[in-house]
C-alpha positions in Angstrom: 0.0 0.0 0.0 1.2 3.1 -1.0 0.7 6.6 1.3 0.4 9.4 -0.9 0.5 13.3 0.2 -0.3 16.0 -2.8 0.2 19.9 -1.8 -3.0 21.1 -3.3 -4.7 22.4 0.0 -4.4 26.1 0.1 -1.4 26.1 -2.0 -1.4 26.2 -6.0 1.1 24.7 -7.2 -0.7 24.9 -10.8 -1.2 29.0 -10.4 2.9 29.0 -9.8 3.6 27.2 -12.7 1.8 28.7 -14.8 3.9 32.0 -13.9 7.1 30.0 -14.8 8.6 29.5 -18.2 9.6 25.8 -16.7 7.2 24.7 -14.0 8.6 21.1 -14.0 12.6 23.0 -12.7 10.3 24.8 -10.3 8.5 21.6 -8.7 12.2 19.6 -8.7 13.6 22.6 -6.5 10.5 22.3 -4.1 11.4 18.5 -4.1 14.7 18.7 -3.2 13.7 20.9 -0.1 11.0 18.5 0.9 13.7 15.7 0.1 16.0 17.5 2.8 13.3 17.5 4.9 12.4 14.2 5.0 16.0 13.0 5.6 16.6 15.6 8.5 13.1 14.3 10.2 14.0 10.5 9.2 17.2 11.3 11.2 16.3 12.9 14.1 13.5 10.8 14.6 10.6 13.9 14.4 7.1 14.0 13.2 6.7 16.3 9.6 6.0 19.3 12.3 9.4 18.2 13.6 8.0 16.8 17.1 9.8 14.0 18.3 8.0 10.4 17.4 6.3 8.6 20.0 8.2 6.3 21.4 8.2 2.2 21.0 6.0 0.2 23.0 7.9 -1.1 25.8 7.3 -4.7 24.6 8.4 -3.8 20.8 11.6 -1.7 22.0 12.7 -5.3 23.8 13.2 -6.3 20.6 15.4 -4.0 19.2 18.9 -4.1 19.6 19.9 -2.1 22.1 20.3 1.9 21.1 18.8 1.7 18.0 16.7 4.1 16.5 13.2 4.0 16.2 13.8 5.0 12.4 16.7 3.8 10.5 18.7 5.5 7.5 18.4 2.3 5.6 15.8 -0.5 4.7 12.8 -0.4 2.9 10.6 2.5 4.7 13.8 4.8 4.2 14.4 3.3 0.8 10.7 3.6 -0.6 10.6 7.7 -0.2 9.7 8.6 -3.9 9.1 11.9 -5.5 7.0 12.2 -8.7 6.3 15.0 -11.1 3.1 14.9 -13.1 2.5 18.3 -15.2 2.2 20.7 -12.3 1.9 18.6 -9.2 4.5 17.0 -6.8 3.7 13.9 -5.5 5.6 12.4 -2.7 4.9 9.1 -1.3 6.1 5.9 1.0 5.5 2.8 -0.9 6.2 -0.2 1.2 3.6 -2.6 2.7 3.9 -0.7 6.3 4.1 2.8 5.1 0.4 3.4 5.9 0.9 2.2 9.7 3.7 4.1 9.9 2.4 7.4 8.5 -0.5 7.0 11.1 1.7 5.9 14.1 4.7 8.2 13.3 4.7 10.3 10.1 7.2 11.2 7.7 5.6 12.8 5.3 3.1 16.1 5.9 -0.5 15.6 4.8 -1.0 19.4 4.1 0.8 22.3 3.4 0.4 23.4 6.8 1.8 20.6 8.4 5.5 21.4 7.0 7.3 23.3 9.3 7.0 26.9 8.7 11.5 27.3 8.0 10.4 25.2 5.3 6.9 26.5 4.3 9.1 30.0 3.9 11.6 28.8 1.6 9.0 27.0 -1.0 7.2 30.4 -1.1 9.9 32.4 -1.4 11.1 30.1 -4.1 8.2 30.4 -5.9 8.3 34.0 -5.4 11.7 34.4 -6.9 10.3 32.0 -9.8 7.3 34.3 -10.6 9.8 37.5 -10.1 12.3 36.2 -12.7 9.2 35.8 -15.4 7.4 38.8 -14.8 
């Protein structure tokens, strides 16, 4: 089962392509700042609004090995983290069997706009901004 999270919620992607000469350059910039972000929170073990992850079960962290992370920098979950440009959407998703539990038990990937945290909210608008400002 694939989770899948598309930024149309109060924030047009379409309007700021359309105000670009190359909307697809435009959506691969926003992706590589979501891509950042989903490393740094896969990292330091935080939700999308960069809270820390509730922690294992007491039963389930007995069998980890001892001071692992909750969230690993390899495997499949870390592995499956996909980006995908269609026209004038970005599409980001986690495509393993276990991606759905884990995107309800702890998230790595924002369901809305507002759910990203706001250092990186700024820096998508403003790179848009600079976008629409270079093709005026």
């Amino acid at each position: 089962m694939a989770v899948k999270v598309e930024f149309k919620k109060n924030f047009n992607l379409k309007k700021a392509g359309q105000a670009v000469k190359r909307p697809t350059r435009l959506l691969k910039d926003i992706g590589e700042i979501r891509r950042n972000e989903f490393e740094y929170i896969f990292q330091n073990e935080l939700t999308p609004k960069r809270r820390k992850v509730k922690p294992l079960s007491p039963a389930y962290a007995k069998t980890k090995p001892s001071g692992k992370k909750i969230r690993e920098l390899t495997g499949d979950l870390h592995d499956s983290y996909k980006q995908k440009i269609s026209g004038s959407t970005l599409k980001e998703e986690l495509n393993t069997d276990y991606a759905s539990f884990v995107q309800n038990s702890r998230p790595l990937l924002p369901e809305t706009f507002e759910d990203m945290p706001l250092s990186v909210r700024k820096a998508i608008l403003e790179l848009i901004a600079t976008a629409i400002i270079k093709n005026l």
